[in-house]
C-alpha positions as CSV (number, residue, x, y, z in Angstrom):
1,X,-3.1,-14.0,19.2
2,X,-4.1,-11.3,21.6
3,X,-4.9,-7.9,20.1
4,X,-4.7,-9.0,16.8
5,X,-8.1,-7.4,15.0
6,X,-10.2,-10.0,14.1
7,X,-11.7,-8.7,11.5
8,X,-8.4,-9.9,9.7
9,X,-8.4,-13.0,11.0
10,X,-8.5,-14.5,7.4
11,X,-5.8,-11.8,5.9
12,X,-3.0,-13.3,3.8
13,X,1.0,-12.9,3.5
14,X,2.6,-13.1,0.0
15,X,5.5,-15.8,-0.2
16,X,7.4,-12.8,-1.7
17,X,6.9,-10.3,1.6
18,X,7.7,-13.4,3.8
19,X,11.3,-14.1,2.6
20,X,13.2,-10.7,4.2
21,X,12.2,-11.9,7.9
22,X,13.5,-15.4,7.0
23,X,16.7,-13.9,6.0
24,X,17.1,-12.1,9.0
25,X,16.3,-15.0,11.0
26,X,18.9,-16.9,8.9
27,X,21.5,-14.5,9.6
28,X,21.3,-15.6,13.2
29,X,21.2,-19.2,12.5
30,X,17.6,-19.6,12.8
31,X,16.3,-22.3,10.1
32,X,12.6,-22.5,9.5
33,X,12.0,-25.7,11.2
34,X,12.9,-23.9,14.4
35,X,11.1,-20.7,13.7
36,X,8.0,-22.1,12.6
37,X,8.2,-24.5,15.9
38,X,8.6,-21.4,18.2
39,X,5.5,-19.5,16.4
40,X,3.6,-22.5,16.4
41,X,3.2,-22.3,12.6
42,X,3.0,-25.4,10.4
43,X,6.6,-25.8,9.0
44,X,5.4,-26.8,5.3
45,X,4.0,-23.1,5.4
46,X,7.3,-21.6,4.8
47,X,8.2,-24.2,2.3
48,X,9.5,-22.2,-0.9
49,X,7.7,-20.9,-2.7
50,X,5.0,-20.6,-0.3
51,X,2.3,-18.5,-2.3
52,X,0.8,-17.0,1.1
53,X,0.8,-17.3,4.6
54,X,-1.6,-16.4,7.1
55,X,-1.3,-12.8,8.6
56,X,-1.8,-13.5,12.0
57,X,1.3,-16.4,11.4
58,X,3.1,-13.6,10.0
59,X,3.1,-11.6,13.0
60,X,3.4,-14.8,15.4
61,X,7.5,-15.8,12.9
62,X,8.0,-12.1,13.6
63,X,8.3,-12.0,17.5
64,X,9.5,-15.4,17.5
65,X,12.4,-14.2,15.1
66,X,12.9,-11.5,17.5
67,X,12.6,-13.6,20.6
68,X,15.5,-16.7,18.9
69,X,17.9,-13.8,17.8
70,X,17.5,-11.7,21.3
71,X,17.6,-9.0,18.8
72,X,15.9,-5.8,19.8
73,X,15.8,-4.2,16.9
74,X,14.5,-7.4,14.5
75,X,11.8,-5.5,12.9
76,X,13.9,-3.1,11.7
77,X,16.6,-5.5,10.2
78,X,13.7,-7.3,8.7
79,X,13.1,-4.3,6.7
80,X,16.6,-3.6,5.9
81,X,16.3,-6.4,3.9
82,X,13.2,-5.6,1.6
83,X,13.7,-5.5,-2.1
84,X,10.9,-4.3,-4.7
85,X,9.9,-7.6,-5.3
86,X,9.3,-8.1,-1.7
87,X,6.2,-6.2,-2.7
88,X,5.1,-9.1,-4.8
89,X,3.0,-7.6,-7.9
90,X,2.9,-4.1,-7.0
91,X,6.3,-3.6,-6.5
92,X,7.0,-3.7,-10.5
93,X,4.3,-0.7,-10.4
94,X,6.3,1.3,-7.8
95,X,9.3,0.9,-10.4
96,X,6.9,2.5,-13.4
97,X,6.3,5.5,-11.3
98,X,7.6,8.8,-12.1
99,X,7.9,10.2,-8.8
100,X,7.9,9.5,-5.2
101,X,4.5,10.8,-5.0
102,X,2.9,8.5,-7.1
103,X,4.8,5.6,-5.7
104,X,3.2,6.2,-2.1
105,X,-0.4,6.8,-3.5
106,X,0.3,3.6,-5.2
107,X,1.2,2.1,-2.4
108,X,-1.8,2.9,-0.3
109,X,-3.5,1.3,-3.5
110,X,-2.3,-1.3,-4.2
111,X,-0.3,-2.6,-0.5
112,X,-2.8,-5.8,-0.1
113,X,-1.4,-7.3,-2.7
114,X,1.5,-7.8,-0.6
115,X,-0.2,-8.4,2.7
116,X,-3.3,-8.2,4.7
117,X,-0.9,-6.4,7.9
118,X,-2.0,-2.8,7.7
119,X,-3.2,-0.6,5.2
120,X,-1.3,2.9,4.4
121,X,-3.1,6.7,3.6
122,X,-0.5,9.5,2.0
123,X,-2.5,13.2,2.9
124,X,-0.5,16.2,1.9
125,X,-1.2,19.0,4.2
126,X,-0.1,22.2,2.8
127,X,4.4,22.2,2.7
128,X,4.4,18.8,4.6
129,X,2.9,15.1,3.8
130,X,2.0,12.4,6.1
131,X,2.8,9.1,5.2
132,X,0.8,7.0,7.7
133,X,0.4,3.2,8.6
134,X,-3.0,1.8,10.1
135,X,-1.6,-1.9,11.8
136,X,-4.7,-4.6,11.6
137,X,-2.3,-5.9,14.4
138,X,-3.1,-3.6,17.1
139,X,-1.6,-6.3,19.7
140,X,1.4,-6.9,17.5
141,X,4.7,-6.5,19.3
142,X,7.0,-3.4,18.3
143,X,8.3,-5.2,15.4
144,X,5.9,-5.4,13.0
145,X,5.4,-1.6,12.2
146,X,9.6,-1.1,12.8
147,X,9.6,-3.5,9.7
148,X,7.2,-1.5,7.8
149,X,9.0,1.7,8.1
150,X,11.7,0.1,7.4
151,X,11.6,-1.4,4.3
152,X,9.6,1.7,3.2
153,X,12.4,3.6,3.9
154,X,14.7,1.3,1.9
155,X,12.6,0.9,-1.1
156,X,12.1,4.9,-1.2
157,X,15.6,5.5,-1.4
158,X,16.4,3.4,-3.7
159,X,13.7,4.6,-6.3
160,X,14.8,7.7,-5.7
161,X,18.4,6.9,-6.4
162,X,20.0,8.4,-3.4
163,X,18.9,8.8,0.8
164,X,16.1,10.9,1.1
165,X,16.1,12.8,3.9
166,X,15.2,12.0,7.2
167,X,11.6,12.0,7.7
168,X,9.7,13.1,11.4
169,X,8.8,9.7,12.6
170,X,5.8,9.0,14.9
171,X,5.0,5.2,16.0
172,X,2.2,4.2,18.3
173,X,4.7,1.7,20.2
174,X,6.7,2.7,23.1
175,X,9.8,2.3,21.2
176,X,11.4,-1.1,23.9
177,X,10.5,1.0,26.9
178,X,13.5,1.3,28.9
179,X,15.6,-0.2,26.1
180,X,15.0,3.6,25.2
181,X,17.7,4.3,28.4
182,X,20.5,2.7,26.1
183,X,22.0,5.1,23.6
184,X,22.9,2.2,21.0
185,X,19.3,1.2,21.2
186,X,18.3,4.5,20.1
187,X,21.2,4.5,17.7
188,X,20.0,2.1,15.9
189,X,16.6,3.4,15.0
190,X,18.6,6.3,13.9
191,X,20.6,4.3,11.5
192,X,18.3,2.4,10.1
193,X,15.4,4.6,9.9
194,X,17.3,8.0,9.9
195,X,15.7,9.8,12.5
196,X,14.5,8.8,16.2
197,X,10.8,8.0,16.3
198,X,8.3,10.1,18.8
199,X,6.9,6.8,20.5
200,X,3.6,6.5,21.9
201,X,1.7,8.5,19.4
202,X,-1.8,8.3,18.3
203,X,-0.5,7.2,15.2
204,X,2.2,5.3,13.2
205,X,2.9,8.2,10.7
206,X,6.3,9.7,8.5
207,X,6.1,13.5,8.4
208,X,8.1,15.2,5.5
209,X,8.2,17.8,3.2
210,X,6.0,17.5,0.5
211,X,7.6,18.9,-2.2
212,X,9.7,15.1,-1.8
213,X,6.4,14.1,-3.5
214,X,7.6,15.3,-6.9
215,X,11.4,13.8,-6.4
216,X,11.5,12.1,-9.7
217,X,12.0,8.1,-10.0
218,X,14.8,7.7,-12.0
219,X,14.7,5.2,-14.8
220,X,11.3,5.0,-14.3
221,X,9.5,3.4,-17.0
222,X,6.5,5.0,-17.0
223,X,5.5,3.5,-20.2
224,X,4.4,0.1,-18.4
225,X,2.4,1.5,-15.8
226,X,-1.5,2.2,-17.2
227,X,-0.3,-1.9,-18.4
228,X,0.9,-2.8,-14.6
229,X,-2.0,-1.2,-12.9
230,X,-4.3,-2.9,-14.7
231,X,-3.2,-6.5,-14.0
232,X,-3.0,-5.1,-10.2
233,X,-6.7,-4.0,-10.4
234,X,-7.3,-7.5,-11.8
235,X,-5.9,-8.9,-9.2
236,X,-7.2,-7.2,-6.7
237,X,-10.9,-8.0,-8.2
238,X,-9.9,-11.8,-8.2
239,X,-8.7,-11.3,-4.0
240,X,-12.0,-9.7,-3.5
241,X,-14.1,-12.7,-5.7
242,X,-12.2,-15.0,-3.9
243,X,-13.0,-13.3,-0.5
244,X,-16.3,-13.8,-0.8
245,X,-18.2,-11.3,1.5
246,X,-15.3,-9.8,2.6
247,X,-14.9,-7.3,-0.5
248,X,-18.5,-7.0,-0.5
249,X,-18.7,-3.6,0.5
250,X,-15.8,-2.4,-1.9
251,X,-17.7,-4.3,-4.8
252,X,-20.8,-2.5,-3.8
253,X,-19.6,0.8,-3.4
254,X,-17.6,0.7,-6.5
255,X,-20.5,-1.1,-8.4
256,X,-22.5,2.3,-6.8
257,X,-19.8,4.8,-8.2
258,X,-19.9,3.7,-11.7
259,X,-23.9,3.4,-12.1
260,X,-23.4,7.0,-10.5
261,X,-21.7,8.4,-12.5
262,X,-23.1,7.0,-15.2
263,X,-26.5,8.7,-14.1
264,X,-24.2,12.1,-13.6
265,X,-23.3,12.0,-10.0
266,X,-21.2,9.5,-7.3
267,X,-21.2,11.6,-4.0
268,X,-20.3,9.9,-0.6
269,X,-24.2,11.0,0.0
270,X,-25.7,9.8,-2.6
271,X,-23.9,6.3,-3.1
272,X,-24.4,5.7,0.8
273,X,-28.0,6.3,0.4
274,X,-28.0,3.6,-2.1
275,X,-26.6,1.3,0.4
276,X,-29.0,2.4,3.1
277,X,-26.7,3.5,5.4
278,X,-25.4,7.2,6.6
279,X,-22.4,8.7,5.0
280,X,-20.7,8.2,8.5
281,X,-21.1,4.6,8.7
282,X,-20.0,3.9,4.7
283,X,-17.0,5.6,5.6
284,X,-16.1,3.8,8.3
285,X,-16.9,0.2,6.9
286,X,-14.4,1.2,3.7
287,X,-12.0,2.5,6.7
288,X,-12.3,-1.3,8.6
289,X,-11.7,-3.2,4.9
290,X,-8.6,-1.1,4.4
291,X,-9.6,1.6,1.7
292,X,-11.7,4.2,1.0
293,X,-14.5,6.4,-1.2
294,X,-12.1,8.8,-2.6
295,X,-9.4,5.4,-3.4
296,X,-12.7,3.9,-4.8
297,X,-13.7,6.7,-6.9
298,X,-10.3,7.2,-8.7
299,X,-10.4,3.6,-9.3
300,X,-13.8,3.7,-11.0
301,X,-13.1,7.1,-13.1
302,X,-9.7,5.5,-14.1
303,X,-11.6,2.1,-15.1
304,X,-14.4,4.7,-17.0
305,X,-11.6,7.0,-18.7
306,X,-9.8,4.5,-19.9
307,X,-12.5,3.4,-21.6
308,X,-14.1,6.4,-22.6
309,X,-10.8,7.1,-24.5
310,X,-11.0,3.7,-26.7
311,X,-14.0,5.9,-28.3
312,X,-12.8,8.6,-30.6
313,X,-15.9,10.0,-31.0
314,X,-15.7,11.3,-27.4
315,X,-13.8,14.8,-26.5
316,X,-11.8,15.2,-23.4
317,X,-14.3,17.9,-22.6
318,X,-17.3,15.1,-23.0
319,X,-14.9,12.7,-21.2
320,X,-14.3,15.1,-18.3
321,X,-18.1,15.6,-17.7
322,X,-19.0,12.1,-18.0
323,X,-16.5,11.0,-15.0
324,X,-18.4,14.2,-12.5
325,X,-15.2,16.7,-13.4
326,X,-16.1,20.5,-13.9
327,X,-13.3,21.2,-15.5
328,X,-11.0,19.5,-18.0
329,X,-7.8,20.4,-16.6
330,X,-8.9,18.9,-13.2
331,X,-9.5,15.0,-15.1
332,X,-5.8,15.5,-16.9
333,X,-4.4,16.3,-14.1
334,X,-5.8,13.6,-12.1
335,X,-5.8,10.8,-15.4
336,X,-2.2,11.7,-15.0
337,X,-1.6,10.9,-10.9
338,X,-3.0,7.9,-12.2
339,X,-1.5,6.6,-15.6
340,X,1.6,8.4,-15.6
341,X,0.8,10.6,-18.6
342,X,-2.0,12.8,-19.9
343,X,-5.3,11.3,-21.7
344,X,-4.8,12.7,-24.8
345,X,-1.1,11.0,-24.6
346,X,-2.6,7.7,-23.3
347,X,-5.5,7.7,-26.0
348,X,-2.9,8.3,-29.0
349,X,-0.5,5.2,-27.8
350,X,-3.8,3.4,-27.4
351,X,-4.6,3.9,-30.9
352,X,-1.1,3.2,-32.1
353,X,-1.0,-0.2,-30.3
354,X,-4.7,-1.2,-32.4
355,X,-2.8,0.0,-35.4
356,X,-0.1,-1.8,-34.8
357,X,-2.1,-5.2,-34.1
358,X,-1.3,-5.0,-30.5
């Protein structure tokens, strides 16, 4: 379709992340025959249960859902109707999180496991935190990011167990253009997203106070999540396999980390000079597949620690050097942004699970 990037051309939909904007086109009477005529997708695509669709079909059933209702707002009531396990595998990880922190960071982790449509970045900036969303569907109507924020603002209230409040929405869209003239069109955004987007920005991005980060999830069963992240790693190593070149340069680079710091040392320098190319342009290829060195490096010093702590015979102190930290307190405190708990914790229920025949 126009605009769309293709350098995600091939990018994928899970059946799961499909089924809200069916729903919404159902509530206007629009069955999937019809829907998949107007977007000129194959109708067998949406057959249940689909295991993917296409990306670029994805965006195409979204502004023909919008186009059949003569609904304005369909991206947002698309994401109204987002559940956890619209998230396919990584949703079940959001719901081991202990905080709403951790469930974004996760999120930026582990979103392509849900789709190939955009990739998301959490940066905390002193008192406040950006939440943005990178679209690989620059030419995408309106809809498609509306959907986004939508359903992120859905699913974060409901981990946290009540509204959170209203973040300081920026999207790069112009919001309908003179639909903007209409006070129920702006209402609507309102109610649904709880505040009144800046439109026309240089970025699709929820501001908020950071201290929201450390809003606890409640019921959370942090227990499962070292277990749940790594079946999503393994998945995500199977979509890269399967991908063929196109998770080449996230194989390489994370191949580079590990043999760095293995050797004592994985900087952005020294890992691009292994590639052969500048610092400048590494960054920018893990930026165009949708991740990057820092995302890559926790991954590989969570792979390492993990098992680095199967060996009693290794301190924390010992462990702590071996992944590149100076300091102990800086690995716990990172091991426990990642697993949920602290190393020593994670290596003792470890043990007891070996004990136990596990």
């Amino acid at each position: 379709m126009p605009g769309t990037d293709s350098q995600h051309a091939e990018g994928r939909v899970a059946g799961a992340y499909l089924q809200p904007l069916l729903e919404a086109a159902g509530a206007h009477g629009i069955d999937n025959v019809s829907l998949a005529q107007a977007a000129g997708v194959a109708p067998h695509s949406l057959e249940a249960p689909a295991a993917s669709l296409a990306a670029r079909d994805y965006v195409r059933l979204l502004d023909a859902g919008a186009q059949l209702a003569g609904d304005a707002h369909f991206g947002l009531h698309v994401g109204q109707r987002v559940r956890m396990g619209t998230y396919s595998a990584y949703g079940l990880i959001l719901l081991s999180c202990s905080n709403v922190g951790q469930a974004l960071e996760q999120t930026a982790r582990y979103e392509r496991l849900a789709h190939d449509l955009g990739r998301s970045t959490l940066q905390r900036d002193g008192a406040v935190a950006h939440y943005r969303w990178a679209s690989h569907y620059p030419g995408a109507s309106r809809h498609l990011v509306d959907s986004v924020f939508a359903g992120v603002k859905v699913c974060g209230d409901w981990l946290a167990g009540l509204p959170l409040p209203p973040a300081r929405l920026t999207f790069t869209h112009d919001g309908g253009g003179d639909l903007l003239r209409h006070a129920a069109h702006r209402d609507e955004y309102v109610r649904v997203l709880g505040s009144l987007p800046a439109f026309n920005g240089p970025a699709n991005t929820a501001s908020f106070d950071a201290q929201l980060l450390d809003w606890p999830v409640p019921n959370a069963d942090v227990s499962l999540y070292p277990v749940l992240c790594q079946h999503a790693e393994q998945l995500l190593a199977q979509r890269q396999a399967a991908a063929g070149n196109g998770g080449a340069i996230e194989v390489q680079v994370h191949a580079a980390i590990v043999a760095g710091l293995r050797q004592g040392s994985a900087r952005l320098a020294s890992v691009a000079a292994t590639l052969a190319v500048t610092p400048r342009t590494l960054q920018r290829k893990l930026a165009d597949a949708g991740t990057s060195f820092q995302a890559l490096l926790d991954q590989a010093r969570y792979g390492l620690a993990r098992d680095y702590l199967r060996e009693p015979d290794l301190s924390l102190v010992d462990i702590a050097f071996l992944l590149g930290y100076q300091e102990q307190s800086a690995f716990n405190h990172a091991f426990r942004t990642w697993a949920g708990t602290n190393p020593g914790a994670w290596r003792l229920q470890e043990l007891q699970a070996r004990q136990a025949g596990l």
